[in-house]
DOMI-223198 format. One line per 8 residues: number of its first residue (from 1); their letters; for each residue x, y, z of N, C-alpha, C. Coordinates in steps of 0.1 Angstrom, whole numbers. Layout:
<recs>
NUM	a	X:Y:Z:X:Y:Z:X:Y:Z; ...
</recs>
This chain:
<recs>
1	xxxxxxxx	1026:-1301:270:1021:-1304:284:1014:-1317:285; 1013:-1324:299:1010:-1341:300:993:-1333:308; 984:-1339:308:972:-1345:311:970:-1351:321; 968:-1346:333:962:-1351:345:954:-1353:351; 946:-1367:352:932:-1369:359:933:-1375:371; 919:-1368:376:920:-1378:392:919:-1395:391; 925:-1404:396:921:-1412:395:914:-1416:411; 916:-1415:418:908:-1424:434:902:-1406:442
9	xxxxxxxx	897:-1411:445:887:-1402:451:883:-1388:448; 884:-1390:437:882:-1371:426:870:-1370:425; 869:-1354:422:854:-1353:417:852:-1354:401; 841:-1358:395:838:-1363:384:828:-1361:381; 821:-1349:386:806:-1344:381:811:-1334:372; 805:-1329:364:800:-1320:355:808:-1308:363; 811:-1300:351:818:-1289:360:831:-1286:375; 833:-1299:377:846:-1301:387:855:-1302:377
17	xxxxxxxx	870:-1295:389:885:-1295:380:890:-1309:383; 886:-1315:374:896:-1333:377:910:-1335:367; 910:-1323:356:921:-1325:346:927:-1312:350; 940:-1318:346:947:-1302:345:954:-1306:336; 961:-1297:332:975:-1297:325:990:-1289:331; 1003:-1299:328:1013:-1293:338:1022:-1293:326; 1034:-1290:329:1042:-1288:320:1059:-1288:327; 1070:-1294:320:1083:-1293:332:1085:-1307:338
25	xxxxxxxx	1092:-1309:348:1093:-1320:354:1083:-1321:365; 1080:-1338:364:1069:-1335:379:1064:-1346:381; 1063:-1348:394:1062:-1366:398:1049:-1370:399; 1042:-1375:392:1025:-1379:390:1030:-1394:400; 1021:-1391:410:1018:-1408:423:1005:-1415:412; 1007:-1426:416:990:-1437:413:981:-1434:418; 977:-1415:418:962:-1415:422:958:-1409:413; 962:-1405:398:962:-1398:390:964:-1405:378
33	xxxxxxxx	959:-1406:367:958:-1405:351:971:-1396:344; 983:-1398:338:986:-1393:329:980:-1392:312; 977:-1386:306:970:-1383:293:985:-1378:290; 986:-1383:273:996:-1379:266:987:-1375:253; 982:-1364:247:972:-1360:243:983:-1363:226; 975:-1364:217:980:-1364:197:979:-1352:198; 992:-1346:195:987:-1331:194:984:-1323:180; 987:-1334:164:975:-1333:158:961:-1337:157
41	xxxxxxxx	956:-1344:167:947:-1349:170:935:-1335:177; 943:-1335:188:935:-1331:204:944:-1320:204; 937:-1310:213:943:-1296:217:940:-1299:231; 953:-1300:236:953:-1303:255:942:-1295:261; 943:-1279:259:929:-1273:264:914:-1280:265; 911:-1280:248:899:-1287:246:898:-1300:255; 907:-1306:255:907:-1322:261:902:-1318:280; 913:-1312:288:906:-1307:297:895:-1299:303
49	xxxxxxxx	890:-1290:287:876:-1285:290:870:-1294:290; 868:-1306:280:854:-1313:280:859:-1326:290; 868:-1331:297:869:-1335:309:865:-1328:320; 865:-1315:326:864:-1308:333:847:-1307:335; 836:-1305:322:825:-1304:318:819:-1315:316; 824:-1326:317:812:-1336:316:813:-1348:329; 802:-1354:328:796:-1361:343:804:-1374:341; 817:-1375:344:820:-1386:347:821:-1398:357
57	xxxxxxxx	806:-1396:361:803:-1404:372:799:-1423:373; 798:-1424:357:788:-1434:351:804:-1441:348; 816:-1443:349:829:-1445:346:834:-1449:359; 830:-1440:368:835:-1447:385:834:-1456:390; 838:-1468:393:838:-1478:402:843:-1476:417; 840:-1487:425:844:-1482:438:832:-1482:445; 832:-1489:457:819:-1485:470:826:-1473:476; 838:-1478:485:844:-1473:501:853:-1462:492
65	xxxxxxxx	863:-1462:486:868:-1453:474:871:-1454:461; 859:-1445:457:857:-1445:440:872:-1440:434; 869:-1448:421:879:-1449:412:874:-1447:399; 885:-1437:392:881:-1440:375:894:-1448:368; 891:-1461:368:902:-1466:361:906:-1463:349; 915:-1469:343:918:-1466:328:913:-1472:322; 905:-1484:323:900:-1490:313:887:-1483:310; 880:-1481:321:867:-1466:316:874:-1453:315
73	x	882:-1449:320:887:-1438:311:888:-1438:299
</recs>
């Protein structure tokens, strides 16, 4: 499965769903993060719990609509 984060106007506090995981065919637009997780590395789960759990607020840019780019991702 591919790794999906909000990228423009998501939530990014602690405890919000900003990652998911999808699986199949499926058309990700430019407001979203694909993650291609090492799968001996990272366990897609884990990777989306601790995105899901932590305050990634300090990463956002943006006044009018916040953004987490990739380069702070």
């Amino acid at each position: 499965p591919l790794v999906l984060v909000g990228e423009d106007g998501a939530k990014w506090a602690s405890g919000e769903n900003t990652a998911f995981a999808v699986e199949g065919r499926c058309w990700v637009n430019n407001h979203a993060h694909v993650l291609r997780p090492l799968r001996d590395t990272v366990i897609d789960n884990w990777l989306i719990h601790y995105l899901n759990h932590s305050d990634l607020s300090d990463f956002v840019s943006g006044l009018t609509v916040p953004k987490l780019n990739q380069g702070n991702l």
